[in-house]
C-alpha positions in Angstrom: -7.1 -24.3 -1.2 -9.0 -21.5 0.1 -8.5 -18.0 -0.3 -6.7 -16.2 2.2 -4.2 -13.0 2.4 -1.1 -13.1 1.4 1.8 -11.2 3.2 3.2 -10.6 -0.3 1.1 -8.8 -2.3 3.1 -9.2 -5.3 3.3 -12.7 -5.4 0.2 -13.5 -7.4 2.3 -11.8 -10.5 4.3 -15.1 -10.8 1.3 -16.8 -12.5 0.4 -13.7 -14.6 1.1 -15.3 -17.9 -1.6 -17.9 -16.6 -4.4 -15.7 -15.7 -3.4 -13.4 -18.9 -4.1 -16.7 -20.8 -7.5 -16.5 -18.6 -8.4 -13.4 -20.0 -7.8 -13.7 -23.4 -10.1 -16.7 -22.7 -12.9 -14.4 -21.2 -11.9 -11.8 -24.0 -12.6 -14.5 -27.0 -16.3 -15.4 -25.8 -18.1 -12.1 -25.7 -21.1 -13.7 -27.0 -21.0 -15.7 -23.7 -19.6 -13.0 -21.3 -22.9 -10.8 -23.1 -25.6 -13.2 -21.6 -24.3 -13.1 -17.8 -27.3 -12.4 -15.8 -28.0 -10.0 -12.8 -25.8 -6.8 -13.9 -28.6 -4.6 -14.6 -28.8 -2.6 -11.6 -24.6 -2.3 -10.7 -24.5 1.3 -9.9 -26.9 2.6 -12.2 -26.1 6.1 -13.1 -22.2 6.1 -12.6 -20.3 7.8 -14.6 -17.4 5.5 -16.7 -14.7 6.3 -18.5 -13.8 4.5 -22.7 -17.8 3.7 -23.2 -18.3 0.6 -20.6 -20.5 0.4 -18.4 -20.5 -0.9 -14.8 -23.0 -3.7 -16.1 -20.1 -4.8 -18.8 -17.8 -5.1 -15.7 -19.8 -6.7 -13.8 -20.4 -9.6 -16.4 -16.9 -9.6 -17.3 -16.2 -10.5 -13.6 -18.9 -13.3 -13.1 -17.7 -14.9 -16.0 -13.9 -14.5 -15.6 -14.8 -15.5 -11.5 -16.5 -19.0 -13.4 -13.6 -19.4 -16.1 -11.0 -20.5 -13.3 -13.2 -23.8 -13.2 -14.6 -23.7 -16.8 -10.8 -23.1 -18.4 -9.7 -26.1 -17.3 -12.8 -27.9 -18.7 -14.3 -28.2 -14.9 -17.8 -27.9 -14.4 -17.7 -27.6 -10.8 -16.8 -24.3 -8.2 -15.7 -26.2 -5.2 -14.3 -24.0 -2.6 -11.1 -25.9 -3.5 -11.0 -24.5 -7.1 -9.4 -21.2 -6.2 -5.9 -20.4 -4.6 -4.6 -17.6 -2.4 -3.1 -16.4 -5.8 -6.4 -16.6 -7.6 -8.1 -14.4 -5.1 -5.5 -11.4 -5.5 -5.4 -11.3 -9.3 -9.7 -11.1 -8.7 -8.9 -8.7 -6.4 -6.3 -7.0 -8.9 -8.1 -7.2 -11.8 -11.2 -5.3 -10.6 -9.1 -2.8 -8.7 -7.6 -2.4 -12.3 -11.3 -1.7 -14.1 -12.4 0.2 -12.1 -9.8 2.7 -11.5 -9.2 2.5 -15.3 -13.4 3.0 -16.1 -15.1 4.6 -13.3 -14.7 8.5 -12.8 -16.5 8.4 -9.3 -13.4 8.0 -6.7 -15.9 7.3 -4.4 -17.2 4.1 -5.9 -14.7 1.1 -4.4 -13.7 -2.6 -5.4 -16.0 -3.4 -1.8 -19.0 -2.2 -2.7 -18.8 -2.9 -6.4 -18.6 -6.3 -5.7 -20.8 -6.6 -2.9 -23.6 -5.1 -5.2 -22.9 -7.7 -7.7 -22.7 -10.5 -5.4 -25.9 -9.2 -4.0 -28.4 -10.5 -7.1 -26.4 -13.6 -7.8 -25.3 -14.7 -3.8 -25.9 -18.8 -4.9 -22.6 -18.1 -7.6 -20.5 -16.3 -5.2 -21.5 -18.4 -1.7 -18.8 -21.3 -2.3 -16.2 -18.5 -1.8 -17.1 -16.6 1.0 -13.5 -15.7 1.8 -13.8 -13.3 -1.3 -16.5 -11.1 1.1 -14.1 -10.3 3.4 -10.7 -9.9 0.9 -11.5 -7.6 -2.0 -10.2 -4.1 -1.1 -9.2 -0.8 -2.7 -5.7 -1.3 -3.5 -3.6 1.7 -3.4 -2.8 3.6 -7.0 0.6 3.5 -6.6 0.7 -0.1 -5.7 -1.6 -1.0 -8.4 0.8 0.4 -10.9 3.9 -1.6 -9.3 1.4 -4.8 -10.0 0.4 -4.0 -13.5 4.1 -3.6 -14.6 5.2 -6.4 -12.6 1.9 -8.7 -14.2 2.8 -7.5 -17.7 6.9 -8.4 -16.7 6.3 -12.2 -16.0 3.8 -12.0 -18.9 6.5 -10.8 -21.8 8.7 -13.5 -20.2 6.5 -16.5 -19.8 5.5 -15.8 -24.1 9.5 -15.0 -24.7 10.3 -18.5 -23.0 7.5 -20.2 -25.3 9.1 -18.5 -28.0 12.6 -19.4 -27.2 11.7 -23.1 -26.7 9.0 -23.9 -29.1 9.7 -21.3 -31.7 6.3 -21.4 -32.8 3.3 -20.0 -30.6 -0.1 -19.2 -30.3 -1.3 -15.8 -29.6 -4.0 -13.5 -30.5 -1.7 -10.8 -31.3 1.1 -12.7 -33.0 3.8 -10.6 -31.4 7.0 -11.2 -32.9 10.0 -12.0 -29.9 11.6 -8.9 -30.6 8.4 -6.9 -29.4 8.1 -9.5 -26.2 12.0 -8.4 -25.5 11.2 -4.3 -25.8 8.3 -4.6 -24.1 9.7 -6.5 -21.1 12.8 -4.5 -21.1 11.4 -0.9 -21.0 8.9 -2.4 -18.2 11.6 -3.4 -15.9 13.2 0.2 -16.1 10.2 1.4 -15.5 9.6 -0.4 -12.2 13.0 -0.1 -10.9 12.8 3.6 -11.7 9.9 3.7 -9.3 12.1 1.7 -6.6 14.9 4.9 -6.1 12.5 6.7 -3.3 12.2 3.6 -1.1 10.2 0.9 -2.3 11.7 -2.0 -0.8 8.6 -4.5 -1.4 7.9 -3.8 -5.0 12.4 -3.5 -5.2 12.5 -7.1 -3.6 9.7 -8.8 -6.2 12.0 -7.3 -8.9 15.0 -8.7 -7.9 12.7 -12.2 -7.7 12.0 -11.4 -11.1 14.9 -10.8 -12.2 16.9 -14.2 -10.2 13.8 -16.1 -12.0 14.0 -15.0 -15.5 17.4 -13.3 -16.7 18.3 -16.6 -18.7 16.0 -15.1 -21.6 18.6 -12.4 -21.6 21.5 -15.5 -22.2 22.8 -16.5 -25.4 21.2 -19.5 -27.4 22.8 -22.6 -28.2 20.1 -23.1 -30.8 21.1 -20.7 -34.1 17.6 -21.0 -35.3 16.3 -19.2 -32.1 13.9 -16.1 -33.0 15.0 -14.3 -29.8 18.2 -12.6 -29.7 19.2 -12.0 -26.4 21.4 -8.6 -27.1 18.1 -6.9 -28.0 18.0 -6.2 -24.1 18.9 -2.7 -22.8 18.0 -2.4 -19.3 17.1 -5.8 -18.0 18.8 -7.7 -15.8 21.2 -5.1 -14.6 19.5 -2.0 -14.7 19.7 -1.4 -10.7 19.1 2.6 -10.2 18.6 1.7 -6.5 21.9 0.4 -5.7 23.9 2.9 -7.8 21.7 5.3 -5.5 23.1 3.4 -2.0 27.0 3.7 -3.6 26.1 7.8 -3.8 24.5 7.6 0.0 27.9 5.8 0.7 30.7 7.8 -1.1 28.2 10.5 0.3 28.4 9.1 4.5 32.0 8.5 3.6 32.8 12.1 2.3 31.1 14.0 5.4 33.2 11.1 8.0 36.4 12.0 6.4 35.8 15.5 6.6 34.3 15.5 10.4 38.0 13.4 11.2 40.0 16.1 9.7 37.8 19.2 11.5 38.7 16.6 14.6 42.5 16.9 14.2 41.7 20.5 12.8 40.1 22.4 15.1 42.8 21.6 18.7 44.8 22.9 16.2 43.4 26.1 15.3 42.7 26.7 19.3 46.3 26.0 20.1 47.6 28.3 17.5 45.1 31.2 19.2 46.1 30.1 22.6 49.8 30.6 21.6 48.8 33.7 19.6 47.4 35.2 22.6 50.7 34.6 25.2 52.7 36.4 22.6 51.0 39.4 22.5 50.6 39.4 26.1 54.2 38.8 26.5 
């Protein structure tokens, strides 16, 4: 299907352990990414952050735009090879360069991408919904994303570890890093949910409903992942314990504005008395 907004701007972190997959795939042909034509002129003279320059981003994203369709052993970009999802991780991904490699704030995901599109239109015209979707996404949201991404990542590998209990990865990660990793990113994320975040609170609880089983025991005694290695995740919930303070909190000021109620005809009364006496 085509590309088109989503509502949820989370959403696309679901299929992150995909599109990680994606980019290790990019990541393993530099050879090929190094050949990508038409980067030359991509902001010339911008200042970049970690030695890359706009011309390696720009060849990373033409061939990691292609990969969706070449990954899958497709030779064809049919406006039917992306989905809404695809556009925001392209959208998130760039976001995420830049911001990470550019030191010129004014520079945005728009008009880095409409500079590259403009010396290569023929690749980019069979997804002309991407003209009108990239945009600068804001830094706090993009940080929600990237721990949410790199959540559903750990997960998806901890689940292939779990069932398979041999993998393939570039890293060779053992489960026990998978398990840290995921764990201190969830406490991380909630952490940022306390001051009203209730987007970025609602695709955690998501994550959580979809993928606390890796915290359950395993029937299997040979498993490499041991599920007591987690800390924080799934009930680490500083949001709610926050709401039970609010609570005891409304509760504590009703009580006391029902005794000042009974409290205060009192106090008048005893005056009013204390006044007829000494008049008497």
């Amino acid at each position: 299907m085509p590309c088109k907004k989503q509502t949820d701007k989370y959403m696309f972190c679901t299929n992150s352990h995909y599109y990680e997959a994606l980019v290790q795939y990019v990541n393993s042909k530099s050879s090929e990414v190094e050949i990508e034509k038409n980067c030359d002129n991509i902001l010339s003279g911008t200042t970049l952050y970690e030695d890359i320059s706009a011309k390696d981003i720009c060849k990373k994203f033409k061939f990691l735009y292609k990969s969706f369709s070449k990954y899958h052993g497709k030779e064809n970009y049919t406006s039917n090879s992306f989905t809404d999802y695809d556009c925001d991780f392209l959208n998130y991904w760039l976001n995420d360069k830049l911001r990470k490699n550019v030191s010129d704030v004014s520079i945005n995901v728009k008009s880095f991408y409409e500079d590259i599109k403009r010396d290569d239109k023929e690749l980019f015209s069979k997804h002309r919904e991407l003209d009108n979707y990239l945009y600068d996404i804001d830094p706090e949201i993009l940080e929600n994303m990237k721990l949410l991404y790199e959540l559903y990542d750990n997960a998806g590998n901890i689940i292939n570890i779990m069932k398979n209990n041999v993998y393939e990865n570039e890293q060779k990660k053992s489960c026990s890093v998978y398990t840290m990793e995921c764990d201190e990113n969830y406490r991380k994320a909630m952490d940022r949910c306390i001051n009203s975040n209730d987007n970025f609170y609602n695709a955690l609880k998501t994550f959580k409903d979809a993928y606390d089983i890796i915290t359950k025991p395993s029937s299997n005694e040979s498993n490499v992942c041991n599920s007591s290695e987690f800390s924080f995740f799934p009930k680490y919930d500083p949001v709610s314990e926050k709401e039970k303070e609010k609570r005891i909190m409304t509760i504590k000021i009703s009580s006391t504005l029902s005794v000042l109620s009974l409290v205060l005809p009192l106090i008048y009364k005893v005056k009013k008395i204390t006044s007829i006496t000494v008049n008497i």
